[in-house]
N, C-alpha and C positions, 0 to 999 in steps of 0.2 A: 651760888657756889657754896657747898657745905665745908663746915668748919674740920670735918675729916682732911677737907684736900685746901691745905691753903696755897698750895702751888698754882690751881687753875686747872683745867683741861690739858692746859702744854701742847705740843705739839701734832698730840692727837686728833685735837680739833682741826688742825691743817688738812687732816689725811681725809678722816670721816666723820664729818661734822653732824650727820644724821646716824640712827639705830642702823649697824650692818646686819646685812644677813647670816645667816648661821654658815653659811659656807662662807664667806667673806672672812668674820669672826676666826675661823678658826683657821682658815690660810695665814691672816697675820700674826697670828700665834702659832704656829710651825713657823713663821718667815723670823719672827723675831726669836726662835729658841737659836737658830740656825747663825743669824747676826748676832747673837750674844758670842757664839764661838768664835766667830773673828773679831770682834770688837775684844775680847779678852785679849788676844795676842798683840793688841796698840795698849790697851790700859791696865799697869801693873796697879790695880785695886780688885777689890771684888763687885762682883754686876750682883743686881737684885737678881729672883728669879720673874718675877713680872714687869714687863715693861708698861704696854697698857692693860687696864682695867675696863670693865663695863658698868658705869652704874648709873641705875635706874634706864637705862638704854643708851644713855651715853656714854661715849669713850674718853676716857681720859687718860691722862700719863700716869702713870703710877709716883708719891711722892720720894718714894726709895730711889726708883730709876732718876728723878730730876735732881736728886741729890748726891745720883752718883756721874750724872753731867757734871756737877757743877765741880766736886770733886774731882775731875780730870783737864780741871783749866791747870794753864801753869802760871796764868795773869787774872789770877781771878779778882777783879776791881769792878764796880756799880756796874761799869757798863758791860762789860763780861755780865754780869748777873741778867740785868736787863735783855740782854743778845737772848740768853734763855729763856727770858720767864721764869726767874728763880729769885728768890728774895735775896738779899745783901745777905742776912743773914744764915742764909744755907750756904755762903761762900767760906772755902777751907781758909782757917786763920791765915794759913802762910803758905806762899807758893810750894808748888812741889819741887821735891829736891832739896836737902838740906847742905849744909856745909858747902864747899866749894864748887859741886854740882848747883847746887841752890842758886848760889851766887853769881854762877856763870851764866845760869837759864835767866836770872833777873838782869843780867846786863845785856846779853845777846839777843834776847826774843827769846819766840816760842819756838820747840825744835819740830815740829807738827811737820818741818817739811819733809822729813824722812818715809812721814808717811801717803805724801804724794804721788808715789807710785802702786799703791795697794790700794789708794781708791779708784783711780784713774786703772788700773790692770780689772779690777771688779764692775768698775760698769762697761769695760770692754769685754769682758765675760761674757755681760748679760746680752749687748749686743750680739753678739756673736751666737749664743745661744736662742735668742729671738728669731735670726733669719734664716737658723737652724731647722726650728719648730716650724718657720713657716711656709718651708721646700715640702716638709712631710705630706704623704697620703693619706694620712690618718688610719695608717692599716691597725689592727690588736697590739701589733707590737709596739707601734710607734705609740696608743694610747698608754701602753704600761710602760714605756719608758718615759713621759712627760708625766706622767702622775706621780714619779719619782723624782722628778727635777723641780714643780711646781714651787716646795718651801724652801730647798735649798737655793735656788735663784732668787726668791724673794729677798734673802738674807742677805744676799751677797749686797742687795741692794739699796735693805733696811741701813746695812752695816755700813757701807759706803756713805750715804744719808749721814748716819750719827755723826761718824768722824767727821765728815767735813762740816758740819753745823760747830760742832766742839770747835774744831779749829779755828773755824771764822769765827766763833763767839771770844777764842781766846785773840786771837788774831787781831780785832775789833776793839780787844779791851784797853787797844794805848789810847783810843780817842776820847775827844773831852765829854760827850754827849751822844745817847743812844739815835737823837735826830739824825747828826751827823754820819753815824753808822746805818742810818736806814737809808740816807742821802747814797754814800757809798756801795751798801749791798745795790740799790737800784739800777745805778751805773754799772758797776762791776758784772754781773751776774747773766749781763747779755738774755736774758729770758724776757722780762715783764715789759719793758717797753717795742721790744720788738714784735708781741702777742698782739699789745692792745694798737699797734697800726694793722697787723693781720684782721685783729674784728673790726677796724671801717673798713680794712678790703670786702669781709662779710657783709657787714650794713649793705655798703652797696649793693653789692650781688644780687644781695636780697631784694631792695628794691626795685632793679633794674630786671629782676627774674633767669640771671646767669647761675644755673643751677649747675651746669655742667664743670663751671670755676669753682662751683663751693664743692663739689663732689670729689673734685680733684686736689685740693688741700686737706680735705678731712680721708681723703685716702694716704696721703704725705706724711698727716699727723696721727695717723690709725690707731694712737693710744687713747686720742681725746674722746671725753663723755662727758655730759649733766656731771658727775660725780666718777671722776676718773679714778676713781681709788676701791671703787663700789666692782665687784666682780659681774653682779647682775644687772649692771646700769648695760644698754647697748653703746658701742662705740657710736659717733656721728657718723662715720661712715657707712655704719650699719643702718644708723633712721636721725637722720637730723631734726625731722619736724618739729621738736622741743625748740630747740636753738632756734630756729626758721621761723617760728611762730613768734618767742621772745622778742627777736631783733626787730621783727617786722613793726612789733607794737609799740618796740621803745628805744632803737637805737638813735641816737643822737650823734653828731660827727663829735670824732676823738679828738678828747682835747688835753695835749700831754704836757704835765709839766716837767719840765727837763731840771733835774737838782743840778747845782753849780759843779763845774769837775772838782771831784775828790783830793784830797790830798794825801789821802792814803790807800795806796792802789792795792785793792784785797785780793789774794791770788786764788782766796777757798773760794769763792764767791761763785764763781762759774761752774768748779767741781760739785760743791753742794747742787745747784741747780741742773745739773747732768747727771747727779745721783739721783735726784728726786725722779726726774723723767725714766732715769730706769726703772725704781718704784712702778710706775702707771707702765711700760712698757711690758712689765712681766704679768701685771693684771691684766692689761686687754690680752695677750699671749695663753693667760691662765682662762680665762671666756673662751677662747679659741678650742681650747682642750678639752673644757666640760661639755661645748655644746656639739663637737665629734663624740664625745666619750657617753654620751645619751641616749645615742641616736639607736643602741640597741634594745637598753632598757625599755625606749619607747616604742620600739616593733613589738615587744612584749606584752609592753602594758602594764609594764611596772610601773611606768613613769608618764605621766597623760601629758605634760610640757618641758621644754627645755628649763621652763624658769621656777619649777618642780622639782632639779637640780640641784640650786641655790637653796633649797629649803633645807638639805644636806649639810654636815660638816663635810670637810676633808676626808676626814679616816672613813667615815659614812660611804663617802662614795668609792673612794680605794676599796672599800670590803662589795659594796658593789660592781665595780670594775672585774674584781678578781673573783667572783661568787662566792665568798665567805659569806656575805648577806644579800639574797636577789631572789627571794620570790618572792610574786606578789603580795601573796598574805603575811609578808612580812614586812616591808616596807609601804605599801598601801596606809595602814594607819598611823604610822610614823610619819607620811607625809602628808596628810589629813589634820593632824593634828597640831604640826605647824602651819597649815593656811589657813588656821583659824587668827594667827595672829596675822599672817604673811599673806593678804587676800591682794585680788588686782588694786587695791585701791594704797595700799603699801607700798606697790612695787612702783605706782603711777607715779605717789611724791617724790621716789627716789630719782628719777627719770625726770622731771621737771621741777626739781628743786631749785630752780631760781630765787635770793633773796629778794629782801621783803624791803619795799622802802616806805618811811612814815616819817612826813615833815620834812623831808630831805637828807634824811638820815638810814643806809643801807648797811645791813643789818649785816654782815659777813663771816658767819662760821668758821668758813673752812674756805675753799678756794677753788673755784674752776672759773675757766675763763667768762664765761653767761654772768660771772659778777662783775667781772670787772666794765663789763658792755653797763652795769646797774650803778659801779661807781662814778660810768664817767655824768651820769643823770643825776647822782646824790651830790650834796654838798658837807656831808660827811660820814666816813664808813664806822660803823661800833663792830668788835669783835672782842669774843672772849679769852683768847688766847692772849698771853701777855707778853710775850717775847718780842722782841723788837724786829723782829728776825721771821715776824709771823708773815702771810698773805694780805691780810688783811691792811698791818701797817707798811707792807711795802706797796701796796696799790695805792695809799693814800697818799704814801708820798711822791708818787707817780701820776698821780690825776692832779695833784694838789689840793683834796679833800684834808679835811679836817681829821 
């Protein structure tokens, strides 16, 4: 970790914890210019203009943007900080709100519930727009009207995400200990323990060779991937044999540890994790669209593969979409010139990036479900993200790793 960023990766690592692709890349930066605009109308501060950065190939949080997290707590105490991943000391002196407002938000709570209907109304948006996209023909028109939707859906999703993280971070922040609030997110949040009895349904499967069972969940779950955050990763419905290969080598039966019930029932906890999902929802949705949206290029011969695509920005292929930029001899070297960096053997890791375990210790980035099939084998998970709030520390305290 360089002494530039003493914040950590942040959150970013959750998302995509390896080098995205250039199309990838630049969806989440149209998705988060887009989330900044509604995230401004919850938080009277001002937003950075970067939220993440790239550096050296990885993604981090920008330390501006964690400091304008942290900045929108209205209880902002250690564990509030902690919830983030933000030091004590990027925490604002004094609550917000001064004077009698002040006074009344430190005796009453956080007033965060007001905004329970804008995020809960935004990832029904997305829904809704998901099974929109996915009635379509995929006629010209229908491609130029999702090549229009692509970042503003993301945003709505990004932005949904932040807030309820803020929330729950502020939300989190009467208890005594960030354990206790990881204790709590785990129970609350309805996602992580109900996943990892889903992967021994898989284990089994797997070994019993009920293909037809796994075929049928991972069409249920049509967002899930190796790296579901990744535009270019295939869904498992699309090719499981990553996973199917994984589990086959090294599932072990699930063995959950249940945190004791909560004493403090978190109401963000469930919306952050229904936000998130919208995140991967509008990505597998955003694959849906590029790999229609190619299929002429590549009668052409402009584009010799679908995952030739990915080598694209956004704006890249919108000017191809719409032939502002689309002869061969113009894009040819253009994407020549990233598969030098971006060869099959790039796209391979992405695709089977299953963590690494050494000594009993699984190594966890970022988060997709193939880790946590890896947590329940380790006897304890490292990750770089420091938030309490991360994947990584909620799987642990869900397996009962260290």
């Amino acid at each position: 970790m360089s002494a530039a960023h003493p914040f950590g990766p942040g959150d970013a690592a959750d998302f995509l914890p390896l080098t995205p692709t250039p199309f990838t890349w630049s969806l989440f930066q149209e998705g988060w210019r887009h989330a900044r605009e509604l995230i401004a109308r919850v938080w009277d501060q001002p937003l950075p203009q970067e939220v993440w950065q790239l550096d050296g190939g990885t993604v981090i949080t920008s330390p501006e943007w964690m400091q304008a997290l942290a900045g929108a707590l209205h209880r902002p105490t250690p564990v509030a900080a902690a919830a983030l991943g933000v030091p004590e000391e990027a925490l604002p002196s004094r609550p917000r709100g001064r004077g009698l407002l002040g006074l009344f938000r430190r005796a009453s709570g956080t007033p965060w519930a007001r905004h329970m209907p804008l995020v809960t109304e935004e990832i029904g948006r997305v829904a809704r727009w998901e099974r929109s996209v996915a009635a379509m023909r995929w006629s010209q028109a229908d491609i130029l009207q999702v090549m229009e939707e692509v970042g503003p859906f993301l945003g709505r999703a990004l932005a949904a995400w932040t807030i309820a993280t803020v929330a729950l971070a502020d939300e989190g922040g009467a208890l005594e200990d960030p354990e206790v609030l990881r204790e709590a997110v785990a129970l609350h949040s309805g996602e992580i323990i109900p996943w990892l009895r889903t992967l021994h349904e898989v284990s089994m499967w797997v070994r019993k060779g009920l293909r037809e069972s796994l075929d049928d969940l991972f069409r249920k779950r049509s967002w899930l991937a190796t790296q579901p955050f990744e535009v270019a990763v295939p869904r498992w419905w699309e090719d499981a044999s990553p996973l199917v290969a994984y589990v086959h080598a090294h599932a072990t039966p699930v063995s959950i540890h249940e945190p004791p019930p909560s004493r403090a029932p978190l109401r963000w906890a469930r919306p952050r994790e229904r936000a998130r999902t919208a995140v991967a929802r509008v990505i597998a949705t955003t694959r849906g669209w590029v790999l229609a949206a190619v299929q002429d290029p590549m009668r052409e011969g402009v584009l010799h593969s679908p995952r030739e695509a990915f080598l694209l920005t956004l704006e890249e292929l919108k000017q191809l979409m719409t032939g502002e930029w689309n002869r061969r001899e113009q894009v040819r070297p253009h994407v020549e010139e990233r598969s030098r960096t971006w060869d099959d053997s790039a796209f391979a890791e992405l695709a089977n990036a299953f963590p690494a375990e050494e000594n009993g210790v699984v190594k966890a980035r970022g988060w997709h479900a193939g880790w946590a099939i890896a947590a329940l084998r380790g006897k304890m998970l490292s990750t770089e993200n420091r938030s309490a709030l991360s994947y990584g520390h909620l799987l642990a305290t869900v397996v009962g790793a260290g």
